[in-house]
C-alpha positions in Angstrom: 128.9 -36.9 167.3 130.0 -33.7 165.9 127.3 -32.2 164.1 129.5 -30.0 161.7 130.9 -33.3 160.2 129.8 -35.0 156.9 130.2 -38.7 156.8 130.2 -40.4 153.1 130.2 -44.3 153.7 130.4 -47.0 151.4 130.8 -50.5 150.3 134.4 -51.5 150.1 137.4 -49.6 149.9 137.3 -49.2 145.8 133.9 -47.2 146.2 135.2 -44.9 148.6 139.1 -44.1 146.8 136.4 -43.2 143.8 134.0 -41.0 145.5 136.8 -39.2 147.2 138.7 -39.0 144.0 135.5 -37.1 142.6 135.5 -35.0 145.6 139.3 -33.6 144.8 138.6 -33.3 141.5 134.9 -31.3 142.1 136.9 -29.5 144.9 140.2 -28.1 143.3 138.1 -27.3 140.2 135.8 -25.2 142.7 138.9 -23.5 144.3 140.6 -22.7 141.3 137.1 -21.0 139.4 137.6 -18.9 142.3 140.9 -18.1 143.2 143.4 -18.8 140.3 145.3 -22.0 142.1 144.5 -24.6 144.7 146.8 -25.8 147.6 146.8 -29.0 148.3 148.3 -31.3 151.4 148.0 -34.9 150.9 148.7 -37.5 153.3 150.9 -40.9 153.0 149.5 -44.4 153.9 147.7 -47.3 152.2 144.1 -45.5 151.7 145.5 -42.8 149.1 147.1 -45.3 146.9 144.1 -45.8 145.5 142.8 -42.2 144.9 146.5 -41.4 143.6 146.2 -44.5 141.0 142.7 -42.9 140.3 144.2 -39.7 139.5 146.2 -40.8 136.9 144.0 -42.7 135.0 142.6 -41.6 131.3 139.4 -41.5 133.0 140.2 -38.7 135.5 143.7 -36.9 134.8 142.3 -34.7 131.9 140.0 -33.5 134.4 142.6 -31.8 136.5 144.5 -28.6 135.9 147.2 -29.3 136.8 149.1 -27.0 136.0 147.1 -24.7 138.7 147.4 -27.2 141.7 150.7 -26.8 144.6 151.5 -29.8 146.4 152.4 -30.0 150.2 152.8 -32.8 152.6 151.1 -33.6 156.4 154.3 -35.5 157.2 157.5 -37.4 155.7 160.0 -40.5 157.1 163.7 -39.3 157.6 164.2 -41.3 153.5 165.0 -40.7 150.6 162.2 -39.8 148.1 163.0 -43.2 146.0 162.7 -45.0 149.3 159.2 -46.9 149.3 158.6 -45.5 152.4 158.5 -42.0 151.6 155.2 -40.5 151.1 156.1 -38.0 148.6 157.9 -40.2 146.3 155.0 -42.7 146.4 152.5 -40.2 145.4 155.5 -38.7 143.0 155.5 -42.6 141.2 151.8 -43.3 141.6 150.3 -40.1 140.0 152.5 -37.2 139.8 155.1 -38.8 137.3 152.0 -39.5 135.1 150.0 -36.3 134.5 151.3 -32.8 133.3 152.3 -31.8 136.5 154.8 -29.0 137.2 157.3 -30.2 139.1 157.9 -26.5 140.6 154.5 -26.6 141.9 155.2 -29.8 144.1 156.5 -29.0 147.6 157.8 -32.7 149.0 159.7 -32.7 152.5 163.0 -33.5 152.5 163.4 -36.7 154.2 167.1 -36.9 153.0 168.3 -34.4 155.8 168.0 -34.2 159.7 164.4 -34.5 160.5 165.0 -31.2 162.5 166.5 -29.5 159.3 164.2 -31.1 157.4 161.1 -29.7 159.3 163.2 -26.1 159.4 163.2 -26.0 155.7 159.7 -27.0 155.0 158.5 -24.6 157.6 160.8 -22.1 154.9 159.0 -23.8 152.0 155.7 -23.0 154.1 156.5 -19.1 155.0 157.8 -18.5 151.0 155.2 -20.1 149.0 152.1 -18.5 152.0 154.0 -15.1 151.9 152.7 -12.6 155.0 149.6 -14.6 156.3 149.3 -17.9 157.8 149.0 -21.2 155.2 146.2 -22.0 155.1 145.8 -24.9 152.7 142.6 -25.1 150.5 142.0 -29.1 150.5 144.0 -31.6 153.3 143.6 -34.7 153.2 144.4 -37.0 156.2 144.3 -40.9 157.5 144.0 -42.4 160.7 146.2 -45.2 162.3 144.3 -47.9 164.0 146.3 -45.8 167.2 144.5 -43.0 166.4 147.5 -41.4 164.7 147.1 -38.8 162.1 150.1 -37.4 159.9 152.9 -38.1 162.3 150.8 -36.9 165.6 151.5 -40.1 167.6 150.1 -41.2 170.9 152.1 -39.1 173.8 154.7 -37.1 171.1 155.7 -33.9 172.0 154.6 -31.8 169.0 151.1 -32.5 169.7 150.9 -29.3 172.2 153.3 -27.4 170.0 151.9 -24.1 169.0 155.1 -22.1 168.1 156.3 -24.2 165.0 154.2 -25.4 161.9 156.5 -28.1 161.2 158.5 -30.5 163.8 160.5 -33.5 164.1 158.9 -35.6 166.0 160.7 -39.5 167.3 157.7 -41.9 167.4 159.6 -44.1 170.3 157.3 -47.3 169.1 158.6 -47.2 165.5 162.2 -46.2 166.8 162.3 -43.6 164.3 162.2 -39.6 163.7 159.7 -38.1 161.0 159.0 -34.7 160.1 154.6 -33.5 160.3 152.8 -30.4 160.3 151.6 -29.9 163.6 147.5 -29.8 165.1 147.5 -25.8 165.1 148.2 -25.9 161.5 146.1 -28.2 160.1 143.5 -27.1 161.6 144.0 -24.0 159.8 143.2 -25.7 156.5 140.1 -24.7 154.7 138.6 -28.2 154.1 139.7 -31.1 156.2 139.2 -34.4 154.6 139.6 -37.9 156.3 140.0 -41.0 153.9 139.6 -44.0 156.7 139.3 -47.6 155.9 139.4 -51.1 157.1 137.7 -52.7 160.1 140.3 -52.4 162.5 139.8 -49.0 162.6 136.2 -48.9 163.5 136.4 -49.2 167.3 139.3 -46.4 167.2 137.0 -44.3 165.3 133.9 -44.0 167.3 136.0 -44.0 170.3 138.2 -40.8 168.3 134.5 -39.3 167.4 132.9 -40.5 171.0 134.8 -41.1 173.8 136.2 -38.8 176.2 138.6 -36.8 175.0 141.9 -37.7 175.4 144.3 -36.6 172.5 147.5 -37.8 174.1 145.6 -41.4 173.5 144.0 -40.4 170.0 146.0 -37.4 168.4 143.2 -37.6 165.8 141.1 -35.9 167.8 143.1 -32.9 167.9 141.8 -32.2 164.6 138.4 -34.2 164.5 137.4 -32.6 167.7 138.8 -29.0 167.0 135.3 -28.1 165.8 136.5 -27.7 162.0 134.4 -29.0 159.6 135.2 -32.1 158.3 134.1 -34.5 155.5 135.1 -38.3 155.7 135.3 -40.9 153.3 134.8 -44.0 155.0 134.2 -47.9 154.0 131.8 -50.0 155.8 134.6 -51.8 157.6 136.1 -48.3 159.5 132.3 -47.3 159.8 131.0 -50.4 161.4 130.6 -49.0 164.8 129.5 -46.3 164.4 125.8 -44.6 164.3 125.1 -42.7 161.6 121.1 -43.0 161.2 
């Protein structure tokens, strides 16, 4: 495997959601002693739930500031933000809604509007808030599907070759449905790529993602976990179980 990647493994899912909420909060604290502010992606899906409720605990919230953090997205669902689909407002009700966060500082994708206008704007959103170099977010966070999906880079989509937009609608033919992602080329950009993965029907995808030929029209995830970027995951001992880690 990829020798530039760090793998953190542990017991069950409520070890790892802690360990990587330490690791955001060590990280952004880092980012901002240096540089002022800290730009942060998140992703949607079960396995931040956790870290989000973490967030916003007594324990952890106070040890944020907030106030110096700007939110972005890896992808959206063509819903509305109070939809319990959408990724944004799930991470809006979870932890944002709880902790002194400025609501100018949050960047959610518009899932209300045509995925294409939708990914037009955000790419806007992108440009403005990045000014005249490319984004290049300090902390990402992704998951994996047990398809090897990651953000909304489905198996045989078109924006996983696309290299002239940062943000695309994409239609993901086995869900019948349009979404809006950031594409490979800018992820890859980020300056710390995390992967929160759990659950043992993700394992075999994994180590075939980490392993196996390489075939990202099959496993989009390697796009990103075989770009050479270093990478940190957090994985339980369900999604790790086949692989060998010494």
């Amino acid at each position: 495997m990829t020798t530039n990647h760090k793998y953190n493994t542990y017991e069950d899912g409520s070890k790892m959601a802690k360990a990587a909420t330490a690791y955001f909060v060590e990280t952004c604290a880092a980012v901002i002693a240096e540089k002022g502010k800290c730009s942060v992606c998140l992703s949607g899906g079960s396995t931040p739930k956790r870290m989000f409720k973490l967030l916003s605990s007594d324990d952890w919230k106070e040890k944020v500031e907030w106030s110096k953090l700007f939110i972005f997205w890896g992808d959206e669902r063509s819903v509305l933000q109070d939809s319990p689909d959408s990724n944004s407002g799930e991470a809006m009700r979870l932890l944002f809604d709880q902790v002194p966060m400025p609501k100018e500082n949050i960047f959610a994708i518009d899932g209300s509007l045509d995925p294409a206008d939708a990914a037009e704007a955000y790419e806007t959103t992108l440009e403005t808030f990045f000014g005249d170099h490319e984004p290049v977010f300090d902390l990402c966070f992704l998951g994996m599907g047990d398809d090897g999906h990651t953000a909304s880079l489905f198996p045989y989509t078109d924006i996983l070759y696309e290299d002239e937009y940062w943000v695309k609608d994409v239609f993901v033919e086995k869900l019948d449905t349009t979404r809006i992602s950031l594409t490979p080329e800018l992820i890859n950009q980020s300056a710390r790529i995390t992967f929160l993965i759990g659950g043992k029907n993700k394992a075999d995808v994994l180590k075939e993602v980490l392993t196996g030929d390489f075939n990202p029209e099959k496993l989009p995830s390697q796009l990103i976990i075989r770009s050479g970027a270093e990478i940190r995951f957090f994985l339980d001992e369900g999604a790790a179980g086949e692989l060998d880690l010494g």
